[in-house]
C-alpha positions as CSV (number, residue, x, y, z in Angstrom):
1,X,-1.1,-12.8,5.6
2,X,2.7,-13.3,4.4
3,X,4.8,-10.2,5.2
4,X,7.9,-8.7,4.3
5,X,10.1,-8.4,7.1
6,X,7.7,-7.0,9.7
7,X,5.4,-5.1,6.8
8,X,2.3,-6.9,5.9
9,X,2.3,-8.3,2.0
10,X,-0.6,-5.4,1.6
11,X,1.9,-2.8,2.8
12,X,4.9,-3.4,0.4
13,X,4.6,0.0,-0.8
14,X,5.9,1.8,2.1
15,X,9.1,0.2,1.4
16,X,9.7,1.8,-1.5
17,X,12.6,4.1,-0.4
18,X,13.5,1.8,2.3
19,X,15.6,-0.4,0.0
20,X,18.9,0.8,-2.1
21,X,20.1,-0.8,-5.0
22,X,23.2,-1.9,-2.9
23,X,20.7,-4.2,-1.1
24,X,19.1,-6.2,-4.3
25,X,19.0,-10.2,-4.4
26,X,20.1,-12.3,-7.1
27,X,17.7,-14.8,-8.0
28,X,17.7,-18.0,-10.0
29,X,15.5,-18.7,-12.3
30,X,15.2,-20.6,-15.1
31,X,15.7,-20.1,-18.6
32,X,12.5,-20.5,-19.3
33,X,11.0,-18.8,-16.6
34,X,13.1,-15.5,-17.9
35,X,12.3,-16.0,-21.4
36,X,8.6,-16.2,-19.9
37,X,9.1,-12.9,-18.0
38,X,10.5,-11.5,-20.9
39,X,7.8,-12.1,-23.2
40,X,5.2,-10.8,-20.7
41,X,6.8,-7.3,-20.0
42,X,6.3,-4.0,-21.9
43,X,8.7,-3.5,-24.2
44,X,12.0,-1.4,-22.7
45,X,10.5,-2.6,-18.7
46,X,13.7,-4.7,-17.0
47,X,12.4,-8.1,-15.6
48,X,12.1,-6.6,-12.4
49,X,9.4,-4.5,-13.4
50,X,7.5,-7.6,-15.0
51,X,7.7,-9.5,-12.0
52,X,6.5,-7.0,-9.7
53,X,3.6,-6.3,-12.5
54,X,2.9,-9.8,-12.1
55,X,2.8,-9.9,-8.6
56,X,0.3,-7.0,-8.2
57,X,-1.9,-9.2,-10.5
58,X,-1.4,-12.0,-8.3
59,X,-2.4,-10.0,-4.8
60,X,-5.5,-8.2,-6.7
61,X,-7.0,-11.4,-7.9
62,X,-6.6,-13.0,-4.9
63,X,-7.6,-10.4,-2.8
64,X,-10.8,-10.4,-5.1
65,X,-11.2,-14.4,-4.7
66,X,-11.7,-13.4,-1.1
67,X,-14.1,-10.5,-1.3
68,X,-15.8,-12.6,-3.6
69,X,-16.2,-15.5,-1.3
70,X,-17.4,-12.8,1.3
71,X,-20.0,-11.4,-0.8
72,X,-21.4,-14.9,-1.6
73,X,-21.2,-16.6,2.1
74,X,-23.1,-12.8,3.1
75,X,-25.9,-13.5,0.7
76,X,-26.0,-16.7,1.6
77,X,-27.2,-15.7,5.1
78,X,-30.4,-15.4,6.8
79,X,-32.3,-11.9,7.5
80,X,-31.2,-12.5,10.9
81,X,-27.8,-13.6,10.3
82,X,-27.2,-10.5,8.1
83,X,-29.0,-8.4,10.8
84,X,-26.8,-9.4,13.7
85,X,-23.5,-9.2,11.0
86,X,-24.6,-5.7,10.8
87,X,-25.0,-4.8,14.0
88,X,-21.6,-6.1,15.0
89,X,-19.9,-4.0,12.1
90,X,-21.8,-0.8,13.3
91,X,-19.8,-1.2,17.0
């Protein structure tokens, strides 16, 4: 899991608050990159609000791809291998 800091990627919310516009980073992009922000957002929503829409896409599908890959490896299993997965959850 990537953090922020010492918050977990999952837990970027609770910084909201924590930052202050005095303590935004430039970063570079290219033009094209931009233009390609640009062109995704809402209208009126800055570029920072595009890329942080776009990141919440990224984390939900990839947090999907893994519950996914959990749900098929579980019915995959055996009885028994389901069984004894349950049990240990129960603990």
């Amino acid at each position: 899991m990537t953090a922020v800091g010492n918050v977990p990627r999952g837990d970027r919310r609770s910084l909201q608050g924590v930052y202050s516009e005095a303590m935004a980073t430039t970063m570079q992009v290219s033009e094209a990159s931009r233009d390609r922000l640009r062109a995704l957002g809402e209208p009126g929503a800055t570029l920072e609000d595009t890329l942080i829409e776009a990141l919440d896409a990224l984390e939900r599908e990839q947090f999907w791809a893994v519950a996914d890959a959990a749900a098929r490896r579980r019915a995959s299993m055996s009885e028994a291998e389901r069984a004894a997965v349950d049990a240990a959850e129960a603990d």
